[in-house]
PDB file of N, CA, C and O in Angstrom, chain B, residues numbered from 101:
ATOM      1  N   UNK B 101     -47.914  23.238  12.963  1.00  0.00           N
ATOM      2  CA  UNK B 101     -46.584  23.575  12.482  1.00  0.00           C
ATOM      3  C   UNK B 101     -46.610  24.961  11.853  1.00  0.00           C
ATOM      4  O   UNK B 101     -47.690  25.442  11.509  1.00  0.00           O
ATOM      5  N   UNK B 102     -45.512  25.599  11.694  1.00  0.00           N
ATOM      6  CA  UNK B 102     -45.671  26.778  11.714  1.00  0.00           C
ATOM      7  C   UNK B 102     -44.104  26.937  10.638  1.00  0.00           C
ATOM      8  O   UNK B 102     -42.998  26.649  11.097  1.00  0.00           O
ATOM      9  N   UNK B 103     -44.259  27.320   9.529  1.00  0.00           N
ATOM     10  CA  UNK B 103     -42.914  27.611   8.455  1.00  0.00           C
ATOM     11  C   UNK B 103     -42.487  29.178   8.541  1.00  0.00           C
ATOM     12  O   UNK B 103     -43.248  30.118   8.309  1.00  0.00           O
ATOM     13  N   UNK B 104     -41.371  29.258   8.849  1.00  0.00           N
ATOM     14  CA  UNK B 104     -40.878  30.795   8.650  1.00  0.00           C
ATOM     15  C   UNK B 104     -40.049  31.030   7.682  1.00  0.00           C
ATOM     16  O   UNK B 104     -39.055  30.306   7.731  1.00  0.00           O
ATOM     17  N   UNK B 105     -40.080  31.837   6.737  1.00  0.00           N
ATOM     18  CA  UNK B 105     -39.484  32.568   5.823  1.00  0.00           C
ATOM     19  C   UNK B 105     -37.906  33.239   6.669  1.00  0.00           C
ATOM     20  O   UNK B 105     -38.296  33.989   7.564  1.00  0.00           O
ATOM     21  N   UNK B 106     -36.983  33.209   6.654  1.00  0.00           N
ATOM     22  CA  UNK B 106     -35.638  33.695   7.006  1.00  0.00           C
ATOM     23  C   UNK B 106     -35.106  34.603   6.018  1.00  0.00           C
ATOM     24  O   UNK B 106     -34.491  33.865   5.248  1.00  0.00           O
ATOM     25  N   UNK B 107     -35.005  35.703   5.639  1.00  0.00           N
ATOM     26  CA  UNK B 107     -34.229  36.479   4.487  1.00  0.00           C
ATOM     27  C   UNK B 107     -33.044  36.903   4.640  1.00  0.00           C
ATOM     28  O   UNK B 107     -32.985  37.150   5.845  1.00  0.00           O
ATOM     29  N   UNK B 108     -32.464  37.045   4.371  1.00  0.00           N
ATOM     30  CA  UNK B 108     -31.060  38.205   4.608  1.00  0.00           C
ATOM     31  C   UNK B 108     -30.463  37.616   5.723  1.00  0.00           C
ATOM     32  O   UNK B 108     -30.582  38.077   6.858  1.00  0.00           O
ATOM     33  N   UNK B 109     -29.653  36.344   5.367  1.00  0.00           N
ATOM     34  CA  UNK B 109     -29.139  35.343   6.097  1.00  0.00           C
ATOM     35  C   UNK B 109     -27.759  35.793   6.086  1.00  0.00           C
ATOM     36  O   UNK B 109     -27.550  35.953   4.883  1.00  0.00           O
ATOM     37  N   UNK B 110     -26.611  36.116   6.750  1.00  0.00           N
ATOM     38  CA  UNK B 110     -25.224  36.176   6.487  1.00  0.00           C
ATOM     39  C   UNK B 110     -24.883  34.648   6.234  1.00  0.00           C
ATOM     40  O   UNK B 110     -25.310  33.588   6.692  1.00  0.00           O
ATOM     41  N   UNK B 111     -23.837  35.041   5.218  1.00  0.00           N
ATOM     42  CA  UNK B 111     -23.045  33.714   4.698  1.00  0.00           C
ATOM     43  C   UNK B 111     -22.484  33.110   5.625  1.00  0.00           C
ATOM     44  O   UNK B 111     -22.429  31.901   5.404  1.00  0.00           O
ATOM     45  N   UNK B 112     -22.001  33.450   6.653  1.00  0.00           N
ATOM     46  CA  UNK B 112     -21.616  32.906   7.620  1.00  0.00           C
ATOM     47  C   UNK B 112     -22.343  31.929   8.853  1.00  0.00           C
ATOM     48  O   UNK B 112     -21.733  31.343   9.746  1.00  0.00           O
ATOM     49  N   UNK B 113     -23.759  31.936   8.632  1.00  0.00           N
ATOM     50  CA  UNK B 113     -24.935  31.442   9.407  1.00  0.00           C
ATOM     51  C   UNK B 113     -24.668  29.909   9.066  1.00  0.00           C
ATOM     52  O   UNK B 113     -24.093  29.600   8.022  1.00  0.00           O
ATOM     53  N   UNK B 114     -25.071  29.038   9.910  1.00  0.00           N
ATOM     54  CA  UNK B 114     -25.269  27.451   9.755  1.00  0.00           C
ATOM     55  C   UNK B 114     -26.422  27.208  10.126  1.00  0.00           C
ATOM     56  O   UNK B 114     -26.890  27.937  11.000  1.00  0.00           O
ATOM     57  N   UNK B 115     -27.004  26.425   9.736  1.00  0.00           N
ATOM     58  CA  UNK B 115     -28.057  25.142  10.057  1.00  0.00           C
ATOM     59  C   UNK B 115     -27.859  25.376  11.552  1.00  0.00           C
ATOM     60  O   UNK B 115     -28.658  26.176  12.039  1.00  0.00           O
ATOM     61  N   UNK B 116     -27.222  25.000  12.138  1.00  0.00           N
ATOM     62  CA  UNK B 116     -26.975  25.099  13.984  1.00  0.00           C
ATOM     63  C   UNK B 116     -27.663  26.448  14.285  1.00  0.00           C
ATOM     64  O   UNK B 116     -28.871  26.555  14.494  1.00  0.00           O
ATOM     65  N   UNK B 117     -26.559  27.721  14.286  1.00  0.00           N
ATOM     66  CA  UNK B 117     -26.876  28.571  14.551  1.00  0.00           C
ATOM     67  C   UNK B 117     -28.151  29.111  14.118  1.00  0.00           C
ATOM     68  O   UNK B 117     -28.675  29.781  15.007  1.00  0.00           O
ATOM     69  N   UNK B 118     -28.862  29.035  12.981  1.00  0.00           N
ATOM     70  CA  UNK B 118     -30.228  29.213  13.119  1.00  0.00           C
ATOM     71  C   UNK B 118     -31.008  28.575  13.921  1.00  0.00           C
ATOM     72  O   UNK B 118     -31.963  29.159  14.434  1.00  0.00           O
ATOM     73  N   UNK B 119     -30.699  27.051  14.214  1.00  0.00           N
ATOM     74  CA  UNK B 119     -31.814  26.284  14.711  1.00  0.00           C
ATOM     75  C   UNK B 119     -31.472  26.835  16.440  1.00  0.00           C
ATOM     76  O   UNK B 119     -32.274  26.935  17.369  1.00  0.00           O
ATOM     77  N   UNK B 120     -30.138  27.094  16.420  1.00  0.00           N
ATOM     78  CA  UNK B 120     -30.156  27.772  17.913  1.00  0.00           C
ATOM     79  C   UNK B 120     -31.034  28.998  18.602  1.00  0.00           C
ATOM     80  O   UNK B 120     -31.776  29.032  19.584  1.00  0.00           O
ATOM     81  N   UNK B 121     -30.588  30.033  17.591  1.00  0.00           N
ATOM     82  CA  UNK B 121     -31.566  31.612  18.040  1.00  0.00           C
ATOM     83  C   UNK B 121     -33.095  30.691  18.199  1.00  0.00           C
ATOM     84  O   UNK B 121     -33.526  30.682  19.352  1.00  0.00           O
ATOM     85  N   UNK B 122     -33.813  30.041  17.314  1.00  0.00           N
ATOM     86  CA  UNK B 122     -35.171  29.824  17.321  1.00  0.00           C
ATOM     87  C   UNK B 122     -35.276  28.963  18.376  1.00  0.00           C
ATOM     88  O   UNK B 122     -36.248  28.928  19.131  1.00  0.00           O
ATOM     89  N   UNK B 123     -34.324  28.278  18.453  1.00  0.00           N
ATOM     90  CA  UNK B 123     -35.362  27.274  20.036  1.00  0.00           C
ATOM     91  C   UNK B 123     -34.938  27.700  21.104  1.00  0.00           C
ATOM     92  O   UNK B 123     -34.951  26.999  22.116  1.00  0.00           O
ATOM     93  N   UNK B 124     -34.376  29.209  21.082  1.00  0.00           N
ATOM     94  CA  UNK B 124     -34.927  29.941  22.202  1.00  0.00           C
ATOM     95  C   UNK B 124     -36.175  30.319  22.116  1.00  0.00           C
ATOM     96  O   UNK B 124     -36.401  30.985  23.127  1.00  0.00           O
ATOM     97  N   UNK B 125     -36.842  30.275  21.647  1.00  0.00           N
ATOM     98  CA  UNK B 125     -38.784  30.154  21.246  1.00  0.00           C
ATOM     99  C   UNK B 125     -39.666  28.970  21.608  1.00  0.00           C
ATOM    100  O   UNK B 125     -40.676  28.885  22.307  1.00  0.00           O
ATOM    101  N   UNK B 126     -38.971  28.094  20.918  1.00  0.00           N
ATOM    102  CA  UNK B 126     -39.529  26.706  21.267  1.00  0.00           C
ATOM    103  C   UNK B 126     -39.193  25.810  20.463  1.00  0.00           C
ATOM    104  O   UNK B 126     -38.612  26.365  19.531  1.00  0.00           O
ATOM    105  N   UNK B 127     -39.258  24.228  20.239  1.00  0.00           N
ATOM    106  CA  UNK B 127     -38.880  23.508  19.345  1.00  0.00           C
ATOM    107  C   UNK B 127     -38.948  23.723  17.860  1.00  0.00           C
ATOM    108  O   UNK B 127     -39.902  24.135  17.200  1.00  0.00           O
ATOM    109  N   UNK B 128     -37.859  23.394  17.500  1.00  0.00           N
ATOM    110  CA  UNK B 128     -38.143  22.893  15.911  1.00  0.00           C
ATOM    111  C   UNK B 128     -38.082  21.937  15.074  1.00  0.00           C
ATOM    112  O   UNK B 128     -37.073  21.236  14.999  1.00  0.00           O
ATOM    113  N   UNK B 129     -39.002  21.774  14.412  1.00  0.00           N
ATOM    114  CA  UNK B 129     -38.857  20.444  13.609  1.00  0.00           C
ATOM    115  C   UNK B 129     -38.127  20.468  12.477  1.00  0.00           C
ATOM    116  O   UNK B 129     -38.230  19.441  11.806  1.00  0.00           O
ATOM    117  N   UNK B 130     -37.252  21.514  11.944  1.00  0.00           N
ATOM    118  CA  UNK B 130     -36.521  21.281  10.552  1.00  0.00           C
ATOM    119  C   UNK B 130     -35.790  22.877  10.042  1.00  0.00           C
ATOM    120  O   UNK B 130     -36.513  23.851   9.827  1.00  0.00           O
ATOM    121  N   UNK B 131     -34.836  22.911   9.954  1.00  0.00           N
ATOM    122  CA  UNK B 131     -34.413  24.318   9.033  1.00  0.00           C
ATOM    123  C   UNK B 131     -33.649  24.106   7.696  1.00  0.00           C
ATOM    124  O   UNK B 131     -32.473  23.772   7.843  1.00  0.00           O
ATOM    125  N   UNK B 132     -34.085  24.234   6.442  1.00  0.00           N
ATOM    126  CA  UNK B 132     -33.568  24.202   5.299  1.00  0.00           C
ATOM    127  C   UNK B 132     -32.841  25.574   4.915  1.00  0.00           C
ATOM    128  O   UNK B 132     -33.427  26.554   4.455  1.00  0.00           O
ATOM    129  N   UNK B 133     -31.818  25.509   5.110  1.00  0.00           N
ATOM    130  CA  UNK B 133     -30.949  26.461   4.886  1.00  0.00           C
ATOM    131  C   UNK B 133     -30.415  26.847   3.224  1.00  0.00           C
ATOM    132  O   UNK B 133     -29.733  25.956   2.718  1.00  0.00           O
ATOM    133  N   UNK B 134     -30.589  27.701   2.620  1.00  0.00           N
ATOM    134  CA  UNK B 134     -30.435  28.132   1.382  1.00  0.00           C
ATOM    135  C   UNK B 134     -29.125  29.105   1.391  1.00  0.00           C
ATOM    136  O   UNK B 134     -28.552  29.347   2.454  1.00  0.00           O
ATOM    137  N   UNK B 135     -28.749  29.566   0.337  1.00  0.00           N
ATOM    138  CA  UNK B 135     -28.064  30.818  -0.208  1.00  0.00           C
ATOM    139  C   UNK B 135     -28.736  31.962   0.267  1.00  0.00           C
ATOM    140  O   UNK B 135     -29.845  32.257  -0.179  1.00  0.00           O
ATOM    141  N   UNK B 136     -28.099  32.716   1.235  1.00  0.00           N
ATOM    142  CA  UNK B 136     -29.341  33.616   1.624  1.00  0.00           C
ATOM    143  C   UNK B 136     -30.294  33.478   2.489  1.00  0.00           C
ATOM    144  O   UNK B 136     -30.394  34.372   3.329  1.00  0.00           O
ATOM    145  N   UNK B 137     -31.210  32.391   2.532  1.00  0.00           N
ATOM    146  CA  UNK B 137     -32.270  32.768   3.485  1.00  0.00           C
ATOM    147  C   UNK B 137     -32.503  31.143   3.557  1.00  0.00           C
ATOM    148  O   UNK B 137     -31.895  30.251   2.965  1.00  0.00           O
ATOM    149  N   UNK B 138     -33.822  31.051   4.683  1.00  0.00           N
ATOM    150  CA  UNK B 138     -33.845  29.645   4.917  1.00  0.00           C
ATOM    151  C   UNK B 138     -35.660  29.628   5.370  1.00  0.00           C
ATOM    152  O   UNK B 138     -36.530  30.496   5.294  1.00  0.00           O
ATOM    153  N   UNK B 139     -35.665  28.716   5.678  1.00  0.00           N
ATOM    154  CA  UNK B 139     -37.131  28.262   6.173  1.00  0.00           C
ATOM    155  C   UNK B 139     -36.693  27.429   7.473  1.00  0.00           C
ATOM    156  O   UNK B 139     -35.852  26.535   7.566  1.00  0.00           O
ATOM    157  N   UNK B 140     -37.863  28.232   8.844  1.00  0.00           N
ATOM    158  CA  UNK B 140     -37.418  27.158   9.436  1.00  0.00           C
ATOM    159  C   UNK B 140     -38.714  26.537  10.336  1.00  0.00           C
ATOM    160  O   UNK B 140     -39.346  27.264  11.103  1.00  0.00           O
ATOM    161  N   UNK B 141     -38.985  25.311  10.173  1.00  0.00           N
ATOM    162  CA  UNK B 141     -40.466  24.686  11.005  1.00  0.00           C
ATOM    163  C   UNK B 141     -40.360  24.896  12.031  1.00  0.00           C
ATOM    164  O   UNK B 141     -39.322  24.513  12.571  1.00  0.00           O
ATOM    165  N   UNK B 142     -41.371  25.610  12.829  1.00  0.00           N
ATOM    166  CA  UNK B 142     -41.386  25.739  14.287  1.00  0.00           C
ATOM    167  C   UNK B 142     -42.602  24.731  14.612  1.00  0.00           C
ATOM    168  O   UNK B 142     -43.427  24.468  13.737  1.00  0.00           O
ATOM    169  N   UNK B 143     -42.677  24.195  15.861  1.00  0.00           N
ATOM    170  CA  UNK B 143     -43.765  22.976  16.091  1.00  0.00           C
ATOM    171  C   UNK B 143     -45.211  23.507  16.479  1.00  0.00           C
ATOM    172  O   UNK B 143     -46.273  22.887  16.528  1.00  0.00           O
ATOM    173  N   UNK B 144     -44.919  24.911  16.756  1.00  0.00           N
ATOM    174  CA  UNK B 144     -45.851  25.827  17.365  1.00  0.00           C
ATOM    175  C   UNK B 144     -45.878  26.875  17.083  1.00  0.00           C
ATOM    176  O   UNK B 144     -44.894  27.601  17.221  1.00  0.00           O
ATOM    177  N   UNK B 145     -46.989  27.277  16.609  1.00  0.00           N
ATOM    178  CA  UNK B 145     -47.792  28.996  16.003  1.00  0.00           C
ATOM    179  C   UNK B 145     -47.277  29.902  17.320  1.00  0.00           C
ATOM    180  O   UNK B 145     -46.230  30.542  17.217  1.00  0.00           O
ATOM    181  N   UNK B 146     -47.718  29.917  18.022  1.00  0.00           N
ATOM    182  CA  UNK B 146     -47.176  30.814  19.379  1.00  0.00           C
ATOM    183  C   UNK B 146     -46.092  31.062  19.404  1.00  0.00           C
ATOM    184  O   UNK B 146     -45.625  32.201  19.398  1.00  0.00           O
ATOM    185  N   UNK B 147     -45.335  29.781  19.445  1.00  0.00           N
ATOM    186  CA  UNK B 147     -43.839  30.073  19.935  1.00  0.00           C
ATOM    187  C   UNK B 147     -43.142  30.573  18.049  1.00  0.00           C
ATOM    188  O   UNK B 147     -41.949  30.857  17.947  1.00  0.00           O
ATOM    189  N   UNK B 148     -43.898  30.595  17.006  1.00  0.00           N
ATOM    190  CA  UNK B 148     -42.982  30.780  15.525  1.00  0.00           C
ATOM    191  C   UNK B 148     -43.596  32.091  16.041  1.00  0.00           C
ATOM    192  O   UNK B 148     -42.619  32.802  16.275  1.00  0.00           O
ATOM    193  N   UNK B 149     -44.769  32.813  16.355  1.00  0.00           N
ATOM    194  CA  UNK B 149     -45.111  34.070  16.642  1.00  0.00           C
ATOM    195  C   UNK B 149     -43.992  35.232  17.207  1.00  0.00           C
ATOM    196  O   UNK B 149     -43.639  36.348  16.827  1.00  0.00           O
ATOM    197  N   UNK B 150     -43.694  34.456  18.169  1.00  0.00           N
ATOM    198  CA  UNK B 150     -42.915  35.012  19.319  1.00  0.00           C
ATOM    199  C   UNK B 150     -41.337  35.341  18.949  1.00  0.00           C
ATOM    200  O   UNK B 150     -40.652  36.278  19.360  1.00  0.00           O
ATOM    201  N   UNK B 151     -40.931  34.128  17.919  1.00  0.00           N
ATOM    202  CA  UNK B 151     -39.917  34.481  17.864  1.00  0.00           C
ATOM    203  C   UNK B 151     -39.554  35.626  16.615  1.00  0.00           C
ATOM    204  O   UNK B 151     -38.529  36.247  16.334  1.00  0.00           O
ATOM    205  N   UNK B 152     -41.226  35.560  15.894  1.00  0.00           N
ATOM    206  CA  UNK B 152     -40.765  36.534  14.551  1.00  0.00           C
ATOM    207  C   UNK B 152     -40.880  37.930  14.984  1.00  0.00           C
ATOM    208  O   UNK B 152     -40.376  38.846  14.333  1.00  0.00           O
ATOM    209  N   UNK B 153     -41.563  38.117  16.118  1.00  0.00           N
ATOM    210  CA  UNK B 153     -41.708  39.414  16.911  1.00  0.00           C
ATOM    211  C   UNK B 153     -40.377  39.887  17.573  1.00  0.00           C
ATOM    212  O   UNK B 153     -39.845  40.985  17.407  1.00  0.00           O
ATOM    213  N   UNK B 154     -39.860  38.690  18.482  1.00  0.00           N
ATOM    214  CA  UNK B 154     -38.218  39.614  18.947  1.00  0.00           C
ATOM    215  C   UNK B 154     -36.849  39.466  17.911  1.00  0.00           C
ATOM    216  O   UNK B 154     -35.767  40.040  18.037  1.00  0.00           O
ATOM    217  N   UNK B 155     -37.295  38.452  16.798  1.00  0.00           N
ATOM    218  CA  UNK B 155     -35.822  38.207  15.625  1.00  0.00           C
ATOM    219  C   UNK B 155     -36.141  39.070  14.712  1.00  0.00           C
ATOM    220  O   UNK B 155     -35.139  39.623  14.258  1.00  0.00           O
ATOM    221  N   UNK B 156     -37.237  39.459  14.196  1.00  0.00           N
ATOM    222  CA  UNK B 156     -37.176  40.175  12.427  1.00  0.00           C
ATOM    223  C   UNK B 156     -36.553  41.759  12.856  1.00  0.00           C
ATOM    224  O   UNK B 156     -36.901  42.445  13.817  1.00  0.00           O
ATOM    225  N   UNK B 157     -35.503  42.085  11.789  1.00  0.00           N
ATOM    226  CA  UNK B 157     -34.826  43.465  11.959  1.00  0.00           C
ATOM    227  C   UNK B 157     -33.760  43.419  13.251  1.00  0.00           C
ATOM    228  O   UNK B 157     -33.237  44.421  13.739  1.00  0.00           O
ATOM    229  N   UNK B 158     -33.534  41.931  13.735  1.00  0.00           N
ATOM    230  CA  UNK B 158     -32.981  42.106  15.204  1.00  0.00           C
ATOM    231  C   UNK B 158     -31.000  42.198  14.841  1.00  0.00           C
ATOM    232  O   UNK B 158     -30.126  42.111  15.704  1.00  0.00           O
ATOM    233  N   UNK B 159     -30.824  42.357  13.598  1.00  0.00           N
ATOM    234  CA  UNK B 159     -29.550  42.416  12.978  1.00  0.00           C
ATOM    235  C   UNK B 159     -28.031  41.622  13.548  1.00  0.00           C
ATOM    236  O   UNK B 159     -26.882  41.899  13.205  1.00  0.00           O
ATOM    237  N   UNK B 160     -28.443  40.680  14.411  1.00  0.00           N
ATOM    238  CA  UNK B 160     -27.406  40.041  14.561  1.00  0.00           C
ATOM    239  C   UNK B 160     -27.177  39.287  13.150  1.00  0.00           C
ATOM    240  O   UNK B 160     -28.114  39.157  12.362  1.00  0.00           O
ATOM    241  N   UNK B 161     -25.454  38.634  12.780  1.00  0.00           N
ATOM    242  CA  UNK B 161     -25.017  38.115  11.704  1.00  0.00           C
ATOM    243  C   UNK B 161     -25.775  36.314  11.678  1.00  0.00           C
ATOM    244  O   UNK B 161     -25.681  35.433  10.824  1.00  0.00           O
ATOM    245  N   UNK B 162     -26.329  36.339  12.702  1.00  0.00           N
ATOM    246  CA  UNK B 162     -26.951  35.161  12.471  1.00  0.00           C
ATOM    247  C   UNK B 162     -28.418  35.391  11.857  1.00  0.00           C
ATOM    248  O   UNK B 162     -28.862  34.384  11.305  1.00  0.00           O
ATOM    249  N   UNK B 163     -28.983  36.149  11.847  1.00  0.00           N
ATOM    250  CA  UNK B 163     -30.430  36.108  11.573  1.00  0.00           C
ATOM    251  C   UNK B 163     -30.511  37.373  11.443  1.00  0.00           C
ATOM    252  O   UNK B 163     -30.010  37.940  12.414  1.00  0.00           O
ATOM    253  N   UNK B 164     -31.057  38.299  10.416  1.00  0.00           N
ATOM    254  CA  UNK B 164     -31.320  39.698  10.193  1.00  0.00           C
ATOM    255  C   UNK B 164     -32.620  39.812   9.705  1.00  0.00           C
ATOM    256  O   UNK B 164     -33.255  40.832   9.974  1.00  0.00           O
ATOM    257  N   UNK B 165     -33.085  38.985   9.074  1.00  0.00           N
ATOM    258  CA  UNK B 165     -35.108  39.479   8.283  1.00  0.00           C
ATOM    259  C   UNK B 165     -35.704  38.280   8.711  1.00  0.00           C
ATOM    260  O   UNK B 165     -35.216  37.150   8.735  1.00  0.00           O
ATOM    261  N   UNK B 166     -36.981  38.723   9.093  1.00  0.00           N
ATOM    262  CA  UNK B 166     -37.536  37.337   9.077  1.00  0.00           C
ATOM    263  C   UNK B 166     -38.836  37.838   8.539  1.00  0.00           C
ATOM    264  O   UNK B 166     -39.416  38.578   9.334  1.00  0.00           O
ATOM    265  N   UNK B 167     -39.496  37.623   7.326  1.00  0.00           N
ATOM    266  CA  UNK B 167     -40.541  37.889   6.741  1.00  0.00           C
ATOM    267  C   UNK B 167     -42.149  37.574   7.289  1.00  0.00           C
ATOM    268  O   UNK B 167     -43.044  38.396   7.486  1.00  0.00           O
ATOM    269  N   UNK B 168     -42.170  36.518   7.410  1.00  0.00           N
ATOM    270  CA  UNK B 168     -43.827  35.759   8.649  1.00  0.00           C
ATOM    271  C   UNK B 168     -43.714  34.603   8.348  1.00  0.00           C
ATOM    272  O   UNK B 168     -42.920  34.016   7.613  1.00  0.00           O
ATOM    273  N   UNK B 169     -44.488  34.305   8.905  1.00  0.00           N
ATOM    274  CA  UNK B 169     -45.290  32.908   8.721  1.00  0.00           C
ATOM    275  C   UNK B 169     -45.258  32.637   7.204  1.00  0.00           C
ATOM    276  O   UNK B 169     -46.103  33.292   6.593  1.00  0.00           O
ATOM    277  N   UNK B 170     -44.478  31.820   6.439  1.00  0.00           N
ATOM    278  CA  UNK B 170     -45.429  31.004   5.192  1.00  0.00           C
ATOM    279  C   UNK B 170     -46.405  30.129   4.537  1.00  0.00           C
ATOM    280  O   UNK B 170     -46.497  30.117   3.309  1.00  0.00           O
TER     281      UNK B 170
END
C-alpha cells in the first residue's frame, strides 16, 4: 500500500473526483479528504509512483500538489 500526501486541494474537489484522477493509475483503497488536502491509499507503489510523477504541479482544480509517498 502506498499513502499519498495531496496538498493544495481546491475547495471544490470531492472524494469522487480525487479518487477518479488516481485510478487512472491504478486502484485505490481509500481517500480521506480534508480542508485542503487529502491522503489517498493507492494498492500499489508503482502505480502511487506513476501517478505522483504525471499529477504533482499538474494544476488542474481537482488536484494541484502532490507531495510523495507518506
Amino acid at each position: 500500500m502506498a499513502l499519498i500526501f495531496v496538498g493544495n486541494i481546491d475547495h471544490r474537489s470531492t472524494e469522487s473526483n480525487i479518487r477518479s484522477a488516481f485510478e487512472l493509475y491504478g486502484p485505490v483503497a481509500a481517500v480521506d479528504l480534508k480542508l485542503g488536502y487529502a491522503f489517498v491509499e493507492m494498492v500499489d507503489n508503482v502505480h502511487a509512483q506513476k501517478a505522483i510523477s504525471d499529477l504533482n504541479n499538474h494544476g488542474s482544480w481537482v488536484v494541484r500538489t502532490l507531495a510523495a509517498i507518506a
